[in-house]
Every structure is written in C-alpha cells, then in structure tokens.
C-alpha positions as MATLAB code, in Angstrom:
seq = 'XXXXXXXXXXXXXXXXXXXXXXXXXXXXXXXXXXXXXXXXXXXXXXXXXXXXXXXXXXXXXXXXXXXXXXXXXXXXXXXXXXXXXXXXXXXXXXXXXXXXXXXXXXXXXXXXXXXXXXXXXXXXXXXXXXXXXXXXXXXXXXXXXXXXXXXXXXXXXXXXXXXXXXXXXXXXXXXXXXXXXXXXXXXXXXXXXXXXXXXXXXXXXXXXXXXXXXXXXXXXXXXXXXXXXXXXXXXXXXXXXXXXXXXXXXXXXXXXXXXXXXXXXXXXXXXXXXXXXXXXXXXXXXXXXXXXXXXXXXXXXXXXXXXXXXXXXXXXXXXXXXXXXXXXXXXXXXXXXXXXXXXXXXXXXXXXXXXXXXXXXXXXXXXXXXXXXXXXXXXXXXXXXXXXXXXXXXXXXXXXXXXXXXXXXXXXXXXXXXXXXXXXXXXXXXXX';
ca = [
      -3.035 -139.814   49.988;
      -2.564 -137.805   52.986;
      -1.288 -140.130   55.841;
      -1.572 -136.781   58.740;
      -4.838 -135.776   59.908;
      -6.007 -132.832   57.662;
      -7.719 -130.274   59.517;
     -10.510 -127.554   58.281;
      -9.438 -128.048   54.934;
     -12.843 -130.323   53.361;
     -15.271 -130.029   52.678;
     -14.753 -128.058   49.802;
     -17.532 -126.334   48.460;
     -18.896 -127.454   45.331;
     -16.377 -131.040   45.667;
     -17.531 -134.398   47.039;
     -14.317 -136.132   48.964;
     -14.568 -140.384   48.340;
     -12.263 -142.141   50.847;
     -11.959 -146.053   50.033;
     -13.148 -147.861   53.459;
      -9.768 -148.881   54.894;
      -9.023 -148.422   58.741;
      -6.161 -146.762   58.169;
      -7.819 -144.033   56.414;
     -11.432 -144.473   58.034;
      -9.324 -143.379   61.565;
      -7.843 -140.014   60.245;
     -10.789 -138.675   59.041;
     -12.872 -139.946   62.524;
     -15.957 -137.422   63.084;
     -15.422 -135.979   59.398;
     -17.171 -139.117   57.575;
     -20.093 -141.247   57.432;
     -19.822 -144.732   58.279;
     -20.273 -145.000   54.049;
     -17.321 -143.157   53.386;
     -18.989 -140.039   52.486;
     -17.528 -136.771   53.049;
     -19.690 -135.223   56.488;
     -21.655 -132.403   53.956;
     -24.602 -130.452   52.629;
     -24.088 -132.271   49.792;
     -26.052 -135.254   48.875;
     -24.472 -138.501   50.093;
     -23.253 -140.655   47.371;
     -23.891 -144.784   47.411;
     -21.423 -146.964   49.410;
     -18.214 -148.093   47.887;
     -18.861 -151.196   46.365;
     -17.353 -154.273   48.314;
     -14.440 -155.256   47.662;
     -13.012 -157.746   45.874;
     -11.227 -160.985   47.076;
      -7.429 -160.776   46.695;
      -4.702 -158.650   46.975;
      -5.817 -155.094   47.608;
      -5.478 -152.765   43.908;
      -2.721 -150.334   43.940;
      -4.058 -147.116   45.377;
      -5.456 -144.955   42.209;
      -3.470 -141.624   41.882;
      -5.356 -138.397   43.193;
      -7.513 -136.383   40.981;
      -5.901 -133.468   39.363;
      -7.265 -131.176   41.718;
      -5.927 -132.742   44.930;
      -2.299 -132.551   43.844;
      -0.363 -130.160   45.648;
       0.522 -126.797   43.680;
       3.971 -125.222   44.151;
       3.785 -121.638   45.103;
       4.688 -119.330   42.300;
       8.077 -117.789   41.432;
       7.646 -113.929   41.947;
       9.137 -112.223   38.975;
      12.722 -111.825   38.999;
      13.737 -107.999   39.768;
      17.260 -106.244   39.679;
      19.221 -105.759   42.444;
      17.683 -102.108   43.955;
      20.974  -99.559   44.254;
      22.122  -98.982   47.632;
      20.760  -95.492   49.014;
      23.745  -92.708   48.721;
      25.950  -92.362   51.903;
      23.911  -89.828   53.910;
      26.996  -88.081   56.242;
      24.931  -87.503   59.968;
      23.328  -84.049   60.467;
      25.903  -81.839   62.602;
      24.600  -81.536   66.257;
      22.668  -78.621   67.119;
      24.760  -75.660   68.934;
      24.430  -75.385   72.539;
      21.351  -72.503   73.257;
      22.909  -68.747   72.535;
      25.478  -69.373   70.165;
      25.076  -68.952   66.171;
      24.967  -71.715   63.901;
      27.899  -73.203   62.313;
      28.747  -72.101   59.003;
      28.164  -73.977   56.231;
      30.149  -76.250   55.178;
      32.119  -74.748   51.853;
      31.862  -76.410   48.269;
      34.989  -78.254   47.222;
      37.322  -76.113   44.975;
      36.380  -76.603   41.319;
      38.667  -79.005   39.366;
      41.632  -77.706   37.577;
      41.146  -76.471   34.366;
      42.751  -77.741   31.570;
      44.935  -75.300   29.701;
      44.332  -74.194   26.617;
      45.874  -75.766   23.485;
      49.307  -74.315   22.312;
      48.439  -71.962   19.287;
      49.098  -72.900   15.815;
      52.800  -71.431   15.318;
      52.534  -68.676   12.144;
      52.687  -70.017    8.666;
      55.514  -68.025    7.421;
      57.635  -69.452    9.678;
      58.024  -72.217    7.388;
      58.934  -69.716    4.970;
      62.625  -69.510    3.399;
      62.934  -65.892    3.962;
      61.554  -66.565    7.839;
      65.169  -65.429    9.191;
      64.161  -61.709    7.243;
      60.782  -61.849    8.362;
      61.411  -59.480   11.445;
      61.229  -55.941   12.054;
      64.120  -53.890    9.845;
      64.654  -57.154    8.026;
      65.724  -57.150    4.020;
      62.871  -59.457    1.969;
      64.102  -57.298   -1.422;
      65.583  -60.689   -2.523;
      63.138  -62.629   -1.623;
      61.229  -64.716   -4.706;
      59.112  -66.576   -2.108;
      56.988  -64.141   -1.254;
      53.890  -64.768   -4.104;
      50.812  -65.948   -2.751;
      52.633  -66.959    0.387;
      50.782  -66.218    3.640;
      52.343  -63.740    5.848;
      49.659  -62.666    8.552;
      50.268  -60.857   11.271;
      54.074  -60.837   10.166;
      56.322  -58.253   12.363;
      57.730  -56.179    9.776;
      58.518  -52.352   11.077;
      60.613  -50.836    9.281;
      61.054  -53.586    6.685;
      62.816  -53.866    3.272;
      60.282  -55.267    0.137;
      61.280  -53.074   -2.190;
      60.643  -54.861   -5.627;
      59.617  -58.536   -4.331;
      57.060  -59.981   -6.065;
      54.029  -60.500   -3.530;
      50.973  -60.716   -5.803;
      48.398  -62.824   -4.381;
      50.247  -62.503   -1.144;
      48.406  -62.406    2.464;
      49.710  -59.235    4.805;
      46.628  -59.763    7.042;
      47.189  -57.929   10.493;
      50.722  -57.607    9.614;
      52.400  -54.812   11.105;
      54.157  -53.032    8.620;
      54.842  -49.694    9.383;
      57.854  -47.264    8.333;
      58.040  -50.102    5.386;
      59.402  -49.800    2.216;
      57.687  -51.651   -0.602;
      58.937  -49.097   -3.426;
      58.027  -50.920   -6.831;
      56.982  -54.246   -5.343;
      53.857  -56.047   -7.524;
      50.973  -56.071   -5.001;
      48.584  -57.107   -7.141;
      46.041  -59.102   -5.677;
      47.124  -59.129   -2.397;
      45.585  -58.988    0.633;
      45.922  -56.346    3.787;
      42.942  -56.952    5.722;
      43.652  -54.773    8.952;
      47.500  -54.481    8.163;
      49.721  -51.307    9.513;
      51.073  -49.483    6.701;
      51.432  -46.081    8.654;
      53.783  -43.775    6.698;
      54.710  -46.708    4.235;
      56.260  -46.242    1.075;
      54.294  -46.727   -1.488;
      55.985  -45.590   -4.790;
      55.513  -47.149   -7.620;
      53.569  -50.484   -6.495;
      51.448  -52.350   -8.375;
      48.044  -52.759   -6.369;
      45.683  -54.335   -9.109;
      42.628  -56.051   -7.464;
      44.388  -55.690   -3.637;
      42.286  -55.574   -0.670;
      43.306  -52.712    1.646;
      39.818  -53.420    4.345;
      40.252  -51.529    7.399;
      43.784  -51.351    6.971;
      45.918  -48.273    8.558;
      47.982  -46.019    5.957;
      47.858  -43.284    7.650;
      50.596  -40.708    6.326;
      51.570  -43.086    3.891;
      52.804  -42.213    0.346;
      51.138  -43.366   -2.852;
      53.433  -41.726   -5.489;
      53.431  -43.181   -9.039;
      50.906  -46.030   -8.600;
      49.862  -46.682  -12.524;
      48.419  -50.219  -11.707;
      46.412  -50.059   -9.086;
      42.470  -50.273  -10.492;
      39.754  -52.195   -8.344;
      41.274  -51.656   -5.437;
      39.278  -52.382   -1.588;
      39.905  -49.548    0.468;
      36.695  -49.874    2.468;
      36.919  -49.202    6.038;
      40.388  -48.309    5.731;
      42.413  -45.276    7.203;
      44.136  -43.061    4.864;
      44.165  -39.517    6.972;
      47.119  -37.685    5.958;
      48.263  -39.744    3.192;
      50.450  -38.559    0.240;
      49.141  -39.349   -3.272;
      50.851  -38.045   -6.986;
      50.752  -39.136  -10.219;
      48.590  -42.343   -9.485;
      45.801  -43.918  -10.863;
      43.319  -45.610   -8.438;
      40.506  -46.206  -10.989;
      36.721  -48.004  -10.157;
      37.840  -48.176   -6.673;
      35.544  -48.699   -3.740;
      35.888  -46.068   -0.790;
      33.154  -46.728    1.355;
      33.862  -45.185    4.970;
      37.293  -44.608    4.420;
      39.084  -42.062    6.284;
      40.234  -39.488    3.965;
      40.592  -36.301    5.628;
      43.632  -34.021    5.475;
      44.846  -36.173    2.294;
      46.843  -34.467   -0.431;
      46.258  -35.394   -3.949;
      48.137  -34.277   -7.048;
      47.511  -35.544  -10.284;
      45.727  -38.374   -9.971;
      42.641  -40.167  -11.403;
      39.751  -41.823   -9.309;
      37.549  -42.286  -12.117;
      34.082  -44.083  -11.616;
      35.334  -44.410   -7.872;
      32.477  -44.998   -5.231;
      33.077  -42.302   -2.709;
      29.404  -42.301   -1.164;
      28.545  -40.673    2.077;
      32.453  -39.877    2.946;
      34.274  -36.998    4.991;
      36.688  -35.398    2.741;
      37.517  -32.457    5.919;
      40.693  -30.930    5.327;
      41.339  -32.445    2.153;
      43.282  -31.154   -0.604;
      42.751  -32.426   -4.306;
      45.073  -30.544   -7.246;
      44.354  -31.030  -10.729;
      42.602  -34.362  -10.198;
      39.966  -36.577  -12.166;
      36.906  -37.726  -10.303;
      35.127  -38.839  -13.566;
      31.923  -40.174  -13.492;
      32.446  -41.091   -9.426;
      29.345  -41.266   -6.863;
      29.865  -38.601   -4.207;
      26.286  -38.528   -3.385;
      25.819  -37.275    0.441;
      29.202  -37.309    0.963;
      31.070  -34.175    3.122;
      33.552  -31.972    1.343;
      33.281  -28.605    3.544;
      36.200  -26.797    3.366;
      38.109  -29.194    0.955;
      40.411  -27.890   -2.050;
      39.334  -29.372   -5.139;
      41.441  -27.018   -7.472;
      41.148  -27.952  -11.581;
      38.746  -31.158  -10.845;
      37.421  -32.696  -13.848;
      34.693  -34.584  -12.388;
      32.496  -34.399  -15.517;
      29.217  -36.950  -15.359;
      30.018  -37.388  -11.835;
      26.995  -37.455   -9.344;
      27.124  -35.156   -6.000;
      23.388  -35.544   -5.056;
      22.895  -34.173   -1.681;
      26.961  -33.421   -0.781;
      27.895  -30.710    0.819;
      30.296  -28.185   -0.537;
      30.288  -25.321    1.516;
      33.479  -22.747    2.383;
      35.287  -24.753    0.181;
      37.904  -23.761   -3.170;
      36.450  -25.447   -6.397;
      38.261  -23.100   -8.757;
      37.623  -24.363  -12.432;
      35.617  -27.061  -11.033;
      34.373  -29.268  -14.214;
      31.079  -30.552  -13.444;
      29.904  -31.062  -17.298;
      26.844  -33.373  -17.526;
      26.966  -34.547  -14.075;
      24.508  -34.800  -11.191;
      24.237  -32.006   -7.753;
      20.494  -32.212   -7.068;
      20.330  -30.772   -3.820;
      23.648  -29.856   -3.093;
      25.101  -27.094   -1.327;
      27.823  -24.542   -2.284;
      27.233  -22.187    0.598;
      30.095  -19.755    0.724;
      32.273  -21.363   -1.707;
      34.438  -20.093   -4.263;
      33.326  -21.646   -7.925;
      35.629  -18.945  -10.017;
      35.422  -20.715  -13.386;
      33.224  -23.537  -12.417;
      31.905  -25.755  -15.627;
      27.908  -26.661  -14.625;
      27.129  -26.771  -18.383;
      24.123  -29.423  -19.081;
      24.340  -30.314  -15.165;
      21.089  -31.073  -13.424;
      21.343  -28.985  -10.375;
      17.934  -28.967   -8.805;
      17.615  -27.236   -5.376;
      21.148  -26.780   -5.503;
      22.118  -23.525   -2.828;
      24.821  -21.273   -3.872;
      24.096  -18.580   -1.154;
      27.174  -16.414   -0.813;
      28.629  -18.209   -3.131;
      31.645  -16.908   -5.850;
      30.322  -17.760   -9.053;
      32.549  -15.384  -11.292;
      33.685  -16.246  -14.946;
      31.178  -19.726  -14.147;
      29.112  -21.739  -16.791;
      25.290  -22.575  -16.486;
      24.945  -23.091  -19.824;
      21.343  -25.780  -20.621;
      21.971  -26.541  -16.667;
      18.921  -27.469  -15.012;
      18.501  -25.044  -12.043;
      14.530  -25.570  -10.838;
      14.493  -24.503   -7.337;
      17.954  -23.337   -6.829;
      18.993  -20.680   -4.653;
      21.575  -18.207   -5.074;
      20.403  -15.409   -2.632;
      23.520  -13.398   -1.823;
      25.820  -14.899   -4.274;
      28.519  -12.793   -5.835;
      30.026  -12.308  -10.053;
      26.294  -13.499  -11.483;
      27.238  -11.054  -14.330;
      29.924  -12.676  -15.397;
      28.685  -15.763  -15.185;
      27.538  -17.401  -18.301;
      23.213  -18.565  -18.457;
      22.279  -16.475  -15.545;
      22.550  -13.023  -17.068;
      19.430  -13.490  -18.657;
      17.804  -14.205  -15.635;
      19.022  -11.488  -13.745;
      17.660   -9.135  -16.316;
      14.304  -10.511  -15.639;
      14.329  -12.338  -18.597;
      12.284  -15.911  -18.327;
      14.756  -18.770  -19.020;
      13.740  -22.414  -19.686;
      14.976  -24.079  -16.099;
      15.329  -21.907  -14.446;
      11.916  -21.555  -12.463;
      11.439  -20.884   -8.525;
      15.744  -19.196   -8.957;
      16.240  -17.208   -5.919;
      18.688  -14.370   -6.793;
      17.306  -12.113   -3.952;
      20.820   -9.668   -3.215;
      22.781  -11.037   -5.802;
      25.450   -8.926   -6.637;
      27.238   -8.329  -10.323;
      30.975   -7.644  -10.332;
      31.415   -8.529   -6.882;
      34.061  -11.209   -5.456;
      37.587  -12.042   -6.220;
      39.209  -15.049   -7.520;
      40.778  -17.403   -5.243;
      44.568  -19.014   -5.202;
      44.698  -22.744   -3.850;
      46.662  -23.509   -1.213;
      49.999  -25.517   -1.960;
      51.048  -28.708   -0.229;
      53.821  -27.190    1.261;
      51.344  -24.776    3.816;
      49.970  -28.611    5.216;
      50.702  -29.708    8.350;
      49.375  -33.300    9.177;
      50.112  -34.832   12.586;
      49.802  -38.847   11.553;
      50.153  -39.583   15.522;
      52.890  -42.262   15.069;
      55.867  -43.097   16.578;
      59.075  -44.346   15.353;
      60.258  -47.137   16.054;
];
C-alpha cells in the first residue's frame, strides 16, 4: 500500500483500483474516489465494499501482481571501450608569409638483425684439412673418397694418385693442379676450376664435369673415363692423347681450339656444338650425333666416324683427309670448300648434301645416296669412285637432281694436316 499521495498515475486504462474504506487511505486519494471507494473513472462503478466485520481489523491482503513495483532492468554488460590513441596537438599555423614547416621525419627504421654466421666448410673436419690449401700435398691422403670438398682452395695442389671416387670438388678451385693417376670415378665437379690441370692418366668413370672450367687442361692417357658429364663445361684449348671418353654427353661444351690425338668418342652426343679451330688426328667419332653442329675450318685428319650422323653440320674450309663416313648419316650437310682427299661416303645417305668447291680426289661414293646433292664447282670427280658414271652422263640409281655444273676432273691437290706443334692457344690464365 502506498502511504504518499500518488499523483497522475490511476486510473489505469483497462484496471479498476479497489481501496478498502479506511480514513487513512480514503484521505490520500481525496478528489480521486467516490464516497464507495471506487476508483473516479469511465469505467463502471463497482458495488460498495461490504461492511465490515466486528473485531480486530484483517491483516491488509498483499497487492495484486500487477501493482508490485518492477526493478528497472540490468542493461547488458559490455567491455570496457579502449581509450582513443594519444592524438599529439596540430602544430600552430605559421605567421602569414612564411612557408610551412616541414614535415615532421619518420623515425629511423629498427636495426636489422645480422645475418646468421655461415655454415663453416665440411672439409674442414677433414683429416687432411691442414693440406687442403692452395700448393698443399693430398697425394697421401686415403680420406679423400666420397668426402665432400666444395669450394675447396686448391691452386696449385698435389692429388696425384689419391683415391677420390665418389668425391665432391663442387666450385672448388683447382687450377695448375696435379691429379696425375688419381681414381675420379664418380666424382663430382659441378662448376670446379681445373684450368691447365693435369689430367694424365685419371680415372673419370661416371664423373660429372657440368659447367666446369678446363680450359688448357691436359687429358693424356685417360682409359677409364666412359659416361662422363661434360655439359656446359669449358674445354677451349685443352690437350687430349691416347684417351678414351666413350658415350659421353657434350651438350654446349666449349670445344674450340682443342687438340685431339688418338682418341675415341664413340657414340658421344656432340649435337649443335662449335668445334672452331679444332684439331682432331686419327680419332674415332663412331656412331656419335653431330647433327647441326659447327665444324668450319676444323682438322679432322684419319676420322673414323663410320655410322655416325652429321645431319645439317657444317663442314666447310675444313681438312677431312681420309674422312671415314661408312654407313653414316649427312643429309643436308655442307662441305663447301673443303678438302675430302680420300673421303669414305660408301652406303652414306647424303641427301642435299653441298660439296661446291669441294676436293673430292681419290673419294668413295660407292651405293651412297646423293638425291639432291650439289657439287657445282667441285674438283678430282674423276678420280673419285661412283661419280664417274655420272659425269659421263650415265643415269645412276641415287643419284637424281646431282648438280655437277663446272666440275672439274684431275683438278686439286691433296692436303697435309697441320701438326700440334703450329697451335698457339692463349687459355687467358694467370699463374698463381
């Protein structure tokens, strides 16, 4: 019960307010009821309260539901909001007629932190790592075999005879070296220095010589060294005798001004490579591939490259005396201006092959295939053997669409080939 005068708060619309006829009450709601306790409405007024009853007044009944007070409700709880960023106050404007101030500059950028210390080189754990130095003696070193040595300084070195198979010379530097009968095989000199190295007598089974330098270097009496990488690699000026590099892989390998004597290539992949001032004595190219590759001006005295394929190379003003070219492949190739004295084409497919001013005395076309060929201007046709027919106007099977426009009989000399001792090679190194 409300004991304070209540103002503009009933009537309620829709609610009918019953206040018990006590004085107490009657008084505080004075103008706001009827004289029968009825709440001053629109509403209908309800009967009197009955009389009542003799005796000690009831307890006063508790208030309807509705008339109870209602707390107000607890807003949601939210998280503290952040406090706004420290704003620093905007700089004062400059007096009128004078510039602005300048900005104010960044802070310097935080130190950076250095970089880690490099891994120290493996073969510094080596037992030979006191040798391991430019001009050092690893001959008597056994702890050399599949050992890693990239990037090792060793100019001038001593390995002759160590046993390095399986070995890693990656990057290492070893120039002026001498490695005379070490066992290579199946090492590794990916991008090493072997500028005028000595090579004699090594065993280089299986090694990988990518992009490595050996540049003047000598490869004299190398029996064991089949399947060997020399892709990419540098071998301008180089010395080779007496060695056997067999199904080796030369792709873009630098091989001009090298002197070979002796030696065997056979099935060697030689595609698409610059032989220019090379000089090849009494060598075996056997079944090799030296399609498209250059060989202008190169010596290629006594080769026996029989079954081998020169598809598209270029052979011009070069010396192929006794050239042996049984059964192979030179669709498309050019001899321009080079001297074939003896040359062996027997059973070769020569298609569109030029020989324009061309030596061809004492040479063999015997059952070659020569559709298309040209060999206007070319000099000793008499003498050479399967073409006599043709110049006699005699048809010959293959020999179809032959240009022999101006080719002269009897006509040309025999070349000599050079000797290695006429060869001057500059290797551009120093000595260190």
């Amino acid at each position: 019960l409300h004991k304070d005068l209540i103002v503009n708060v009933f009537p309620l619309p829709g609610y009918i307010c019953r206040i018990k006829p006590r004085p107490d009450l009657l008084g505080a709601f004075a103008g706001l009821l009827h004289v029968d306790g009825t709440a001053n409405s629109p509403t209908p007024p309800s009967p009197p309260f009955p009389p009542p009853l003799p005796g000690p007044p009831p307890p006063p009944s508790p208030p309807p539901p509705s008339m109870l007070p209602h707390p107000p409700p607890t807003p949601p709880s939210r998280p503290p909001s952040p406090k706004p960023p420290f704003l620093p106050p905007f700089p004062p404007a400059p007096p009128p007629g004078q510039p602005p101030p300048p900005p104010p500059s960044l802070p310097p950028p935080p130190p950076s932190l250095p970089f880690p210390p490099s891994q120290p080189p493996v073969w510094l754990s080596n037992p030979c790592a006191g040798n391991i130095r430019p001009g050092g003696d690893l001959s008597r070193c056994v702890h050399l075999a599949a050992n890693d040595l990239t990037g090792a300084p060793l100019i001038g070195a001593k390995l002759d005879f160590v046993d390095a198979r399986g070995a890693r010379f990656d990057y290492a530097d070893l120039r002026f070296a001498s490695l005379q009968g070490a066992d290579l095989s199946g090492a590794s000199f990916i991008g090493a220095r072997l500028d005028e190295t000595d090579l004699t007598g090594v065993a280089l089974d299986g090694a990988l010589m990518v992009k490595a330098s050996l540049r003047c270097s000598t490869l004299t009496s190398v029996h064991r060294g089949s399947h060997v990488n020399f892709d990419s690699a540098d071998l301008y000026g180089a010395r080779m005798t007496d060695s056997k590099l067999l199904d080796g892989s030369f792709r873009q390998t630098i091989l001009s001004n090298i002197s070979v004597e002796d030696s065997d290539f056979a099935r060697g992949y030689f595609e698409a490579n610059n032989f220019a001032g090379a000089a090849f004595i009494d060598s075996r190219f056997g079944e090799v591939s030296m399609r498209f590759a250059k060989l202008d001006g190169v010596r290629l005295d006594h080769a026996r490259m029989q079954g081998s394929d020169l598809t598209g190379a270029s052979l011009t003003h070069g010396l192929f005396t006794e050239l042996q070219l049984q059964r192979g492949r030179a669709n498309g190739a050019a001899f321009d201006h080079s001297d074939l004295n003896f040359a062996d084409f027997s059973g070769a497919s020569m298609s569109r092959a030029s020989f324009r001013r061309a030596n061809l005395e004492h040479s063999t076309f015997a059952s070659a295939y020569l559709s298309g060929s040209d060999f206007a201007n070319a000099t000793g046709l008499e003498s050479a053997v399967g073409l006599k027919s043709a110049i006699e106007g005699v048809h010959v099977s293959g020999l179809d669409g032959v240009v022999l426009s101006n080719a002269a009989i009897n006509v040309g000399s025999r070349s000599q080939s050079a000797s290695f001792s006429s060869i001057s090679v500059d290797c551009g190194t120093t000595k260190y």
